[in-house]
LUMKEKOL-980297 format. One line per 8 residues: number of its first residue (from 1); their letters; for each residue x, y, z of N, C-alpha, C. Coordinates in nm, 3 decimals, m for minus. Example, Ala and Ser with C-alpha at 12.3 -4.5 7.8 and 13.67 -1.06 7.14 Angstrom:
2
1	as	1.319/m0.569/0.780/1.230/m0.450/0.780/1.320/m0.330/0.780; 1.285/m0.225/0.708/1.367/m0.106/0.714/1.290/0.003/0.787;
This chain:
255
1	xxxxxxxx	11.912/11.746/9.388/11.771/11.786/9.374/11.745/11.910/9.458; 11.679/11.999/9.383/11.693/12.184/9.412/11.564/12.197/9.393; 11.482/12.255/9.481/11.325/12.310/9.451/11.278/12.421/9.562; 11.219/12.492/9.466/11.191/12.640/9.561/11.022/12.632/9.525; 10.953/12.620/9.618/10.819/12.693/9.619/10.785/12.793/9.688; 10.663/12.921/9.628/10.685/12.985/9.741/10.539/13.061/9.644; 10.493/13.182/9.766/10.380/13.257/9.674/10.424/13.414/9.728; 10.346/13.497/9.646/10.331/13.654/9.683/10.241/13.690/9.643;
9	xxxxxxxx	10.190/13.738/9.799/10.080/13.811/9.799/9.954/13.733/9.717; 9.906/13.612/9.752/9.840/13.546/9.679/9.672/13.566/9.748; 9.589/13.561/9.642/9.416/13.561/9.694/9.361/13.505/9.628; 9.256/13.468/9.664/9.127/13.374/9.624/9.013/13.440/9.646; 8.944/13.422/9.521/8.806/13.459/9.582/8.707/13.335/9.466; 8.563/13.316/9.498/8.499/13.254/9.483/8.359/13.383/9.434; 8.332/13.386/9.372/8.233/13.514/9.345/8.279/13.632/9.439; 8.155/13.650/9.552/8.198/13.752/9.634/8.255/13.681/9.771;
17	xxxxxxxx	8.244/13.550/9.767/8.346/13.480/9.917/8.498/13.498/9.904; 8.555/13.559/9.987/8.709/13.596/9.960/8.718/13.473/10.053; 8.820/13.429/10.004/8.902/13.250/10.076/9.010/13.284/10.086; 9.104/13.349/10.041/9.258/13.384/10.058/9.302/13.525/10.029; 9.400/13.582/10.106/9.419/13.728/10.107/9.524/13.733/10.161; 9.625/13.835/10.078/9.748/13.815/10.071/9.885/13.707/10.130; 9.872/13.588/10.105/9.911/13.516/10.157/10.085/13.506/10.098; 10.160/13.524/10.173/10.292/13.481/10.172/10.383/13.358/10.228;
25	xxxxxxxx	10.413/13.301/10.142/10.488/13.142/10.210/10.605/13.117/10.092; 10.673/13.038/10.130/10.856/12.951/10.116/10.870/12.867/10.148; 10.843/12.739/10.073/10.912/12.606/10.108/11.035/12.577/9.998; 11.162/12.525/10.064/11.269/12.503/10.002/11.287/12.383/10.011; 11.415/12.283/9.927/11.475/12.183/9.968/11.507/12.198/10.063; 11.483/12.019/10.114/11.537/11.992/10.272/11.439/12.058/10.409; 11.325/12.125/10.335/11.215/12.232/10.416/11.055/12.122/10.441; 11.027/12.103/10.535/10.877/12.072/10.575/10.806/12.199/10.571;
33	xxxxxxxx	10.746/12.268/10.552/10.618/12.327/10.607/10.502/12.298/10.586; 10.428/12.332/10.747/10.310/12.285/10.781/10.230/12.343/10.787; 10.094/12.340/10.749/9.993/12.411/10.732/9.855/12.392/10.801; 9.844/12.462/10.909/9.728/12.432/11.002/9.617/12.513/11.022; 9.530/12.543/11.016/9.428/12.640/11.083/9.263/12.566/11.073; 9.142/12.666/11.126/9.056/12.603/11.168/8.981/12.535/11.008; 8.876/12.473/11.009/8.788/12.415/10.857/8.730/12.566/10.838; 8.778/12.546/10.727/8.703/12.708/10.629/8.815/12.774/10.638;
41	xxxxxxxx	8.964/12.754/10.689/9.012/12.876/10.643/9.161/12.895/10.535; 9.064/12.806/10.434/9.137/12.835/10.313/9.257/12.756/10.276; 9.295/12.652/10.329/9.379/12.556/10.330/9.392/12.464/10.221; 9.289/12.410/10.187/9.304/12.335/10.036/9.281/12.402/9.936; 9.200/12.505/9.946/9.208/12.629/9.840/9.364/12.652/9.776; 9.441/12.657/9.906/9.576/12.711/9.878/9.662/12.624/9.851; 9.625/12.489/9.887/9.690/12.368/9.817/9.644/12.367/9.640; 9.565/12.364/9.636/9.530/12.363/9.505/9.568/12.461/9.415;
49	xxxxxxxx	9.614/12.575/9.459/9.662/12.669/9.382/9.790/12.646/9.386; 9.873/12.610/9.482/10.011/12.543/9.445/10.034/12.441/9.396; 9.916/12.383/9.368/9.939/12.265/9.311/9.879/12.268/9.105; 9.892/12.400/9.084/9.876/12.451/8.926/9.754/12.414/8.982; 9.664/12.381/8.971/9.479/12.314/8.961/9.398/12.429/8.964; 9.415/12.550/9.042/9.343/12.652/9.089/9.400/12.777/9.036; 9.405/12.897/8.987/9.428/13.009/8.960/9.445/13.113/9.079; 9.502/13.150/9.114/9.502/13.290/9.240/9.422/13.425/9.125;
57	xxxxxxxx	9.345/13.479/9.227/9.279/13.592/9.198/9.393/13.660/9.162; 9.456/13.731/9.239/9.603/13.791/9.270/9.713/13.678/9.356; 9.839/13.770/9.284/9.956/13.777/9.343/9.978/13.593/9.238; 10.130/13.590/9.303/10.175/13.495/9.195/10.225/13.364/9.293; 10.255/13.227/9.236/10.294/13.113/9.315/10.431/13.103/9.182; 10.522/13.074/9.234/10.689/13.111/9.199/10.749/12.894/9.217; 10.792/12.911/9.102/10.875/12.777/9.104/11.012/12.748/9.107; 11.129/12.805/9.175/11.233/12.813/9.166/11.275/12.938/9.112;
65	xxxxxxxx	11.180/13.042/9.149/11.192/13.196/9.075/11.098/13.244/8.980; 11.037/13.121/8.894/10.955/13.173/8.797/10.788/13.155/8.845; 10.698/13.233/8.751/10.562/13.235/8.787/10.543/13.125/8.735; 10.456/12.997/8.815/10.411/12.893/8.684/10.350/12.937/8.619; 10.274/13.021/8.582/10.168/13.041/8.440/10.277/13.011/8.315; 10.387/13.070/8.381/10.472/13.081/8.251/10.500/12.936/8.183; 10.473/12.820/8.237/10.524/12.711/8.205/10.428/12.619/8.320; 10.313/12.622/8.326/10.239/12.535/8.434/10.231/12.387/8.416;
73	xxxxxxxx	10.282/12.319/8.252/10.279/12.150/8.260/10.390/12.138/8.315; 10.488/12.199/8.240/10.633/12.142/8.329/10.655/12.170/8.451; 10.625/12.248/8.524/10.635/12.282/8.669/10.510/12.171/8.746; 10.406/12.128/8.650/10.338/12.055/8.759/10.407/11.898/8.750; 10.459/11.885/8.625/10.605/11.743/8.650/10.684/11.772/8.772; 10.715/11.880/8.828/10.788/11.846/8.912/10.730/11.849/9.078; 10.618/11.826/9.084/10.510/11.810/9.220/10.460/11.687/9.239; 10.483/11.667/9.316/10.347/11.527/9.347/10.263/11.560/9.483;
81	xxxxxxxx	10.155/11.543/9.436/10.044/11.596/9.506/9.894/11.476/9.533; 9.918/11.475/9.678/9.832/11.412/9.775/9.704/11.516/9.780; 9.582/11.470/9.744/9.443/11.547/9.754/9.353/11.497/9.859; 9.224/11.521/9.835/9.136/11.471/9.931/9.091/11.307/9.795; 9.094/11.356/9.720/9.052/11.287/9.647/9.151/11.154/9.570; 9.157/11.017/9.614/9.240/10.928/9.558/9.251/10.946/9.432; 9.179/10.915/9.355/9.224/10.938/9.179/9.263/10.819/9.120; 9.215/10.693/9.185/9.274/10.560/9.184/9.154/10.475/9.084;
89	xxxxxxxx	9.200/10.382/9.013/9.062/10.295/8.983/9.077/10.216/9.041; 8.915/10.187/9.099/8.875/10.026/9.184/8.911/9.922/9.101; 8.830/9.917/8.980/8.873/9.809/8.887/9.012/9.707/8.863; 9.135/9.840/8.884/9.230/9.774/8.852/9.316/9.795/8.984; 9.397/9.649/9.002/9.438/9.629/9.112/9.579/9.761/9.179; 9.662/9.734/9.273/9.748/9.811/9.312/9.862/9.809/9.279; 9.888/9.725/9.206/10.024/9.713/9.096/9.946/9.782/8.984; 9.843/9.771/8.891/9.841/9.838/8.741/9.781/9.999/8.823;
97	xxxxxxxx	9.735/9.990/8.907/9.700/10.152/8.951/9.842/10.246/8.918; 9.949/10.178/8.968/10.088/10.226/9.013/10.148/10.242/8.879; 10.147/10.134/8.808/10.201/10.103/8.677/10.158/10.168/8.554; 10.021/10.208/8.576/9.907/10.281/8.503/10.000/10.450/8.508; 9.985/10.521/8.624/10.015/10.646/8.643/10.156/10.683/8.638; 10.244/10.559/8.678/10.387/10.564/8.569/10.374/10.587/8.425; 10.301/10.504/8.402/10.350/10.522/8.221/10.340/10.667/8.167; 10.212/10.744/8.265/10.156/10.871/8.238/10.305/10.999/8.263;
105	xxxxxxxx	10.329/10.971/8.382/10.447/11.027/8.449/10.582/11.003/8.336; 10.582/10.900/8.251/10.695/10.833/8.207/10.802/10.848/8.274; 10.775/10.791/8.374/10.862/10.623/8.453/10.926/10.530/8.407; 11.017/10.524/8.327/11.138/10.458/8.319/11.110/10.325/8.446; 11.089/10.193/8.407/11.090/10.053/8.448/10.982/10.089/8.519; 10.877/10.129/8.497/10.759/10.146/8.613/10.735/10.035/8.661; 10.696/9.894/8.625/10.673/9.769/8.718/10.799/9.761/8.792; 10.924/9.781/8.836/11.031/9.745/8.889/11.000/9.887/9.038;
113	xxxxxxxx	10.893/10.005/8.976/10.928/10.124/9.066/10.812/10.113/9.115; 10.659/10.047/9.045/10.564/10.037/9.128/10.592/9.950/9.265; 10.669/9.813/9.225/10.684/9.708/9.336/10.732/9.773/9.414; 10.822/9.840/9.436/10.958/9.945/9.527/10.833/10.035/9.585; 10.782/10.087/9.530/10.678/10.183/9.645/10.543/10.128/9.710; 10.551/10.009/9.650/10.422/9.900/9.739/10.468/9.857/9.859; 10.606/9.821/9.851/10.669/9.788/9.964/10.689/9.868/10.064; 10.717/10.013/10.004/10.785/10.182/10.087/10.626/10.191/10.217;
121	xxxxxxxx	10.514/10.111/10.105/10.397/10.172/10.201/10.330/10.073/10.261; 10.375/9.942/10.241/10.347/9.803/10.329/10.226/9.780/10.241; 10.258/9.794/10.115/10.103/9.737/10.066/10.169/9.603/9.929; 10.268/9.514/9.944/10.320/9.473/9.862/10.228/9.350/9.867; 10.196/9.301/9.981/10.120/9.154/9.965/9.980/9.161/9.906; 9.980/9.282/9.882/9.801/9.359/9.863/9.831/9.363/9.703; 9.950/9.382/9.635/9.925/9.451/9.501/9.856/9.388/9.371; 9.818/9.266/9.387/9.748/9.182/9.342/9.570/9.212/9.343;
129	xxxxxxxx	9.535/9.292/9.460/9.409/9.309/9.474/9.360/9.451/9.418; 9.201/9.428/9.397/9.152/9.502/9.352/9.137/9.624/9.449; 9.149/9.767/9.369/9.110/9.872/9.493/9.075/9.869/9.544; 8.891/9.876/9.484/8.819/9.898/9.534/8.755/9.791/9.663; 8.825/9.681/9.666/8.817/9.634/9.812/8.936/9.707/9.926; 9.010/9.757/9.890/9.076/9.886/10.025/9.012/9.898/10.141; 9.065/9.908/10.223/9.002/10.012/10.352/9.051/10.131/10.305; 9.040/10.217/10.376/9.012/10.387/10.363/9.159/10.406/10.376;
137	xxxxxxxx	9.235/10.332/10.463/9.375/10.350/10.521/9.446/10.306/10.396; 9.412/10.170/10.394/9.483/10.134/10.240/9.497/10.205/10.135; 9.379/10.266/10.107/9.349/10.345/9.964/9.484/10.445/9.962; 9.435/10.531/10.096/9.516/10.670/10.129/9.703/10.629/10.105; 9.757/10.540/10.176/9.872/10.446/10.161/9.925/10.448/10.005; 9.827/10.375/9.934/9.873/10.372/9.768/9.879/10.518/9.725; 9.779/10.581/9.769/9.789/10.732/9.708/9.896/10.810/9.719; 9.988/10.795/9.849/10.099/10.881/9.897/10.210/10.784/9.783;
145	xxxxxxxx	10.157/10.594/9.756/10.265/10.584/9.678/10.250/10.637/9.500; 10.154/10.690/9.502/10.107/10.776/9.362/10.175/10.885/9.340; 10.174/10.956/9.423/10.238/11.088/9.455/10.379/11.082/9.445; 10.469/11.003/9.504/10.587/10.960/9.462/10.680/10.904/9.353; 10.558/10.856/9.244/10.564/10.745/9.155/10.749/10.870/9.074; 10.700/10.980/9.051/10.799/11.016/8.959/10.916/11.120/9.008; 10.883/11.072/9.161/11.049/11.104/9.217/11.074/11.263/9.220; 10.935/11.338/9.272/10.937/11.493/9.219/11.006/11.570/9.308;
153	xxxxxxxx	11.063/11.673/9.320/11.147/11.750/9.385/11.061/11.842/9.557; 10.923/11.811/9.486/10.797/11.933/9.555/10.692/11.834/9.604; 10.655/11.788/9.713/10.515/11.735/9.768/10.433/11.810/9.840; 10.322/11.799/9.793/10.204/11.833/9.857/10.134/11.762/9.882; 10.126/11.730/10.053/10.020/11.672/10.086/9.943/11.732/10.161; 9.827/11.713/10.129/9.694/11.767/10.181/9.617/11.618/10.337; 9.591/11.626/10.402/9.547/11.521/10.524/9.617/11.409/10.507; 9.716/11.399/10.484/9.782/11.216/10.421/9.771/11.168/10.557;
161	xxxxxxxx	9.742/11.192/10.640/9.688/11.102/10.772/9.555/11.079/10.781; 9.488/11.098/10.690/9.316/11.105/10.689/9.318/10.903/10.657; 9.226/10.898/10.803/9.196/10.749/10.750/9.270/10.669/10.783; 9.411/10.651/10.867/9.536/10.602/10.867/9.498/10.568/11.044; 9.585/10.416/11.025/9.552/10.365/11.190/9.703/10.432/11.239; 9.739/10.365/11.366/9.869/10.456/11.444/9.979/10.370/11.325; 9.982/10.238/11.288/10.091/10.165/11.194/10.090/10.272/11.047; 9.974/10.332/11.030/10.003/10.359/10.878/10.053/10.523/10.883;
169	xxxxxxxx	10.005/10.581/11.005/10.064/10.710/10.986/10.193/10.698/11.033; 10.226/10.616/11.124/10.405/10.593/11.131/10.466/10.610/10.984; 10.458/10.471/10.853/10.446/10.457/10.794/10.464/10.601/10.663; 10.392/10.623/10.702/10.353/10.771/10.604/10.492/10.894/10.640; 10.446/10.911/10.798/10.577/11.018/10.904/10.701/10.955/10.801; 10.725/10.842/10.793/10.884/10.786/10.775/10.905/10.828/10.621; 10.853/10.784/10.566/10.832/10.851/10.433/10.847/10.981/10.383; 10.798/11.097/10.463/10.798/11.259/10.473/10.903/11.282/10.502;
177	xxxxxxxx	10.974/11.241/10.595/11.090/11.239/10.687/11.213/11.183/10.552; 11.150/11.084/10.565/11.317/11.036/10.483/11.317/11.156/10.299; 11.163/11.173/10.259/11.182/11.228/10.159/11.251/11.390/10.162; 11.188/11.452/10.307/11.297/11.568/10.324/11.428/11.569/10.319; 11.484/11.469/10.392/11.612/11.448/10.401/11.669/11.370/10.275; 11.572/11.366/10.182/11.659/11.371/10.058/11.693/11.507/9.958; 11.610/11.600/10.025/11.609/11.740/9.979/11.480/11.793/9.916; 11.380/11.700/9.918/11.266/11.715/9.864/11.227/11.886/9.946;
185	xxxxxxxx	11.131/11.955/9.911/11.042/12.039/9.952/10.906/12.016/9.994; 10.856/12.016/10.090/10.766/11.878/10.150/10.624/12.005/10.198; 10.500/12.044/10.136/10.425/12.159/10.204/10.305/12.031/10.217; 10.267/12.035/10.362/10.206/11.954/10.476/10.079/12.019/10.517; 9.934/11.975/10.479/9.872/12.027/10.544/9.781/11.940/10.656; 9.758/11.983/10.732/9.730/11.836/10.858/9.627/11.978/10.983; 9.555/11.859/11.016/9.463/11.872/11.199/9.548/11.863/11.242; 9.620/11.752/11.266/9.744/11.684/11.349/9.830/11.733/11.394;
193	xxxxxxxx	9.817/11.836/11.478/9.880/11.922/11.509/10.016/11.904/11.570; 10.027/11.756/11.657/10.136/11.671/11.739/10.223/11.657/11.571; 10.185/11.567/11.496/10.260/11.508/11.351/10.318/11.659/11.301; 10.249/11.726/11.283/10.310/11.868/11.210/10.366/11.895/11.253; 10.414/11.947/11.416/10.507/11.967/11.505/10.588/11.882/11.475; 10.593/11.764/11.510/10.720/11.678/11.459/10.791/11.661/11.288; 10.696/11.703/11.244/10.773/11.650/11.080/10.827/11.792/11.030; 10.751/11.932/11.100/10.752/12.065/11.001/10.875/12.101/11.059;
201	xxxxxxxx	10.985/12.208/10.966/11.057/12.256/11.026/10.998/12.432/11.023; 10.853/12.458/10.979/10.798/12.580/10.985/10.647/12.543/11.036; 10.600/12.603/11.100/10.464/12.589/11.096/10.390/12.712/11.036; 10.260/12.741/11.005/10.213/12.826/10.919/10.070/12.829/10.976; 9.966/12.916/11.027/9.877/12.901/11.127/9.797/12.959/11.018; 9.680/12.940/10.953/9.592/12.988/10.861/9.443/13.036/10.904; 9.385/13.164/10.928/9.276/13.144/10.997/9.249/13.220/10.901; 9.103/13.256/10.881/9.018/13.359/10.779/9.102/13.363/10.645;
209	xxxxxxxx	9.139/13.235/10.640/9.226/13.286/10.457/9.363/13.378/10.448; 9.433/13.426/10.600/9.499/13.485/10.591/9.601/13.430/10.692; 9.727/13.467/10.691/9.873/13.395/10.754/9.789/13.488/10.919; 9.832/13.412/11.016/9.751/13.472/11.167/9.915/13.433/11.267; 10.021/13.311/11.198/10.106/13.320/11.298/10.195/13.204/11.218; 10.370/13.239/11.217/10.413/13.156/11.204/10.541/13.132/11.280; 10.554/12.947/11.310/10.598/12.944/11.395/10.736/12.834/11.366; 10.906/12.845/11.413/11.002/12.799/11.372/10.987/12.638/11.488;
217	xxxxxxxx	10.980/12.537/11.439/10.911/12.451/11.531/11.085/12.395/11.622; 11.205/12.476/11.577/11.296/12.454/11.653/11.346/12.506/11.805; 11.244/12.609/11.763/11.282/12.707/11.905/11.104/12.738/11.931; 10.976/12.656/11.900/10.897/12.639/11.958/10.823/12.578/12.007; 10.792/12.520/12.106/10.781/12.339/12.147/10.612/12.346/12.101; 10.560/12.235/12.107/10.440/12.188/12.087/10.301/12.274/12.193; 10.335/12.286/12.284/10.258/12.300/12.386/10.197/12.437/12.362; 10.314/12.550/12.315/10.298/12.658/12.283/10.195/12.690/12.205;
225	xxxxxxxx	10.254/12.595/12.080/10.147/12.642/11.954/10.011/12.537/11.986; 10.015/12.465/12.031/9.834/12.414/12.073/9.776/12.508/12.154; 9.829/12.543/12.268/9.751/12.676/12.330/9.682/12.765/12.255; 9.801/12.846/12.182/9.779/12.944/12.031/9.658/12.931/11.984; 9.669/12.801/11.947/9.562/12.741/11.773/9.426/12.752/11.915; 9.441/12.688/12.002/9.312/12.690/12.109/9.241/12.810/12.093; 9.292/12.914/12.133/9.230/13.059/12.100/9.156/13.099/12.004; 9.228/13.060/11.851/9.175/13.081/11.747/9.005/12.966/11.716;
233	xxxxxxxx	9.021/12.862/11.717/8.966/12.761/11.683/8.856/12.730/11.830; 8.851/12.766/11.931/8.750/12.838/12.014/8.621/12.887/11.965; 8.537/12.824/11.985/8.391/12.934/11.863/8.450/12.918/11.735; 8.462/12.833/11.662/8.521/12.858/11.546/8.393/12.814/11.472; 8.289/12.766/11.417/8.181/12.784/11.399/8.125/12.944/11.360; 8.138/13.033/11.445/8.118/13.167/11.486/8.176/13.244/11.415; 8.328/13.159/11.396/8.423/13.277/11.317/8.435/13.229/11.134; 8.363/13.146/11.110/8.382/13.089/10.999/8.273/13.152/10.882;
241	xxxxxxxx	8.257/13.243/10.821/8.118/13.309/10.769/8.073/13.163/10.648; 7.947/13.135/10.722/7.853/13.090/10.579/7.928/12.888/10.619; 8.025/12.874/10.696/8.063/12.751/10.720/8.167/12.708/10.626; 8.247/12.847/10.556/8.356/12.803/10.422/8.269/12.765/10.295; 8.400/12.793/10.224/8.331/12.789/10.094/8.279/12.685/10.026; 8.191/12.694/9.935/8.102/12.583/9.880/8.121/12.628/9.708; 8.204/12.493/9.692/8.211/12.519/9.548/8.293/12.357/9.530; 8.298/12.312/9.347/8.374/12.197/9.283/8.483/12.262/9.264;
249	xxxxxxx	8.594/12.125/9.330/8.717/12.117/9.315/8.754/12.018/9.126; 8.861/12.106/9.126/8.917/12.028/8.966/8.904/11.876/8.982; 8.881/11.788/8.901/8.891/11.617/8.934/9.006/11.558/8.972; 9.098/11.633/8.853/9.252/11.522/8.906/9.340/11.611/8.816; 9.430/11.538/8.834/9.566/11.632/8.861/9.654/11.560/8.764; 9.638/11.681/8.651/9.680/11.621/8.498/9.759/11.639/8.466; 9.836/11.610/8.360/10.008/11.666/8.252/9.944/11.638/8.148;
């Protein structure tokens, strides 16, 4: 399993709110990168555009060499992508949620692969129940096992610690971890600045929509880059025009 993501020279704009400007990034197999900077500066914008959902004003997002436009269903088969947004029905419990978005994925034995990832996320004694009784932690849990359901080469997760007690983001870490080291391409966006340090093997500092610092987390310890981000994110209120952008995100994340 071989996967190259990466962008050039990529921008966003929203009428006249520019959100992204020339942004350059590379995640490979066997690659974490992490994606940090202050609220408002363009971070899920840029998830969403790697994640096919969003269009770049300019510049292109590259799938193993090619532009997706050229082929954007099949390139989004090979992503699984963690949002803000679950995408789950309450109605139906956490086995047909799982079993449901297999069939979509076509998942080969999906009840044999839903059970296998109920378990991956400690939610196996739960799969009987209805969603929409979840806690927030729970929900988030099934979602990362959504994202997995079809074994994709490319993850994107956007806060997958949002909502998560210290057991479930362990939980989650082990998961990222073991899926890199299966060669996956893993692009991380997180507050969590301690977790990103530990899981990223790049960090990627995002302020005003634009790359501000990036950092090789092998030869840069933690302490460093919290100082860093301190500076930036200081008055950040101040530095944020209008409080970020205000606009609807796509619903869900289709083939």
């Amino acid at each position: 399993m071989t996967a190259r993501l990466s962008t050039e020279g990529v921008g966003k704009s929203f009428g006249t709110h520019r959100v992204l400007s020339d942004v350059d990034l590379e995640v490979r197999s066997g690659e974490t990168l992490g994606l940090f900077g202050p609220n408002g500066s363009g971070k899920t914008t840029l998830t969403y555009i790697l994640a096919t959902l969003l269009q770049p004003s300019e510049g292109v997002v590259k799938f193993d060499g090619d532009d997706w436009r050229t082929r954007p269903r099949g390139i989004r088969r090979q992503i699984g992508f963690l949002s803000h947004r679950a995408q789950l029905y309450g109605e139906l419990t956490a086995r047909e949620n799982l079993e449901f978005y297999a069939g979509i994925y076509g998942v080969p034995h999906r009840r044999a692969r839903a059970r296998e990832l109920l378990e991956l996320v400690s939610l196996a004694p739960f799969e009987g129940e209805e969603v929409k009784v979840f806690s927030r932690g729970m929900t988030q849990r099934l979602s990362v096992a959504k994202a997995l359901l079809h074994d994709p080469p490319v993850l994107l997760f956007d806060e997958p610690f949002e909502g998560l007690d210290a057991s479930g983001r362990e939980i989650v870490c082990d998961i990222m971890e073991r899926e890199r080291e299966r060669g996956k391409a893993v692009f991380l966006v997180t507050h969590d600045l301690e977790l990103a340090h530990r899981l990223a093997t790049e960090l990627v500092l995002l302020v005003d929509g634009t790359i501000a610092r990036r950092y090789d987390t092998s030869s840069v310890g933690l302490g460093e880059v919290d100082t860093e981000y301190r500076r930036y994110t200081e008055g950040e209120k101040d530095q944020i025009v209008g409080g970020g952008a205000r606009y609807s995100w796509p619903e869900a994340f289709c083939f």
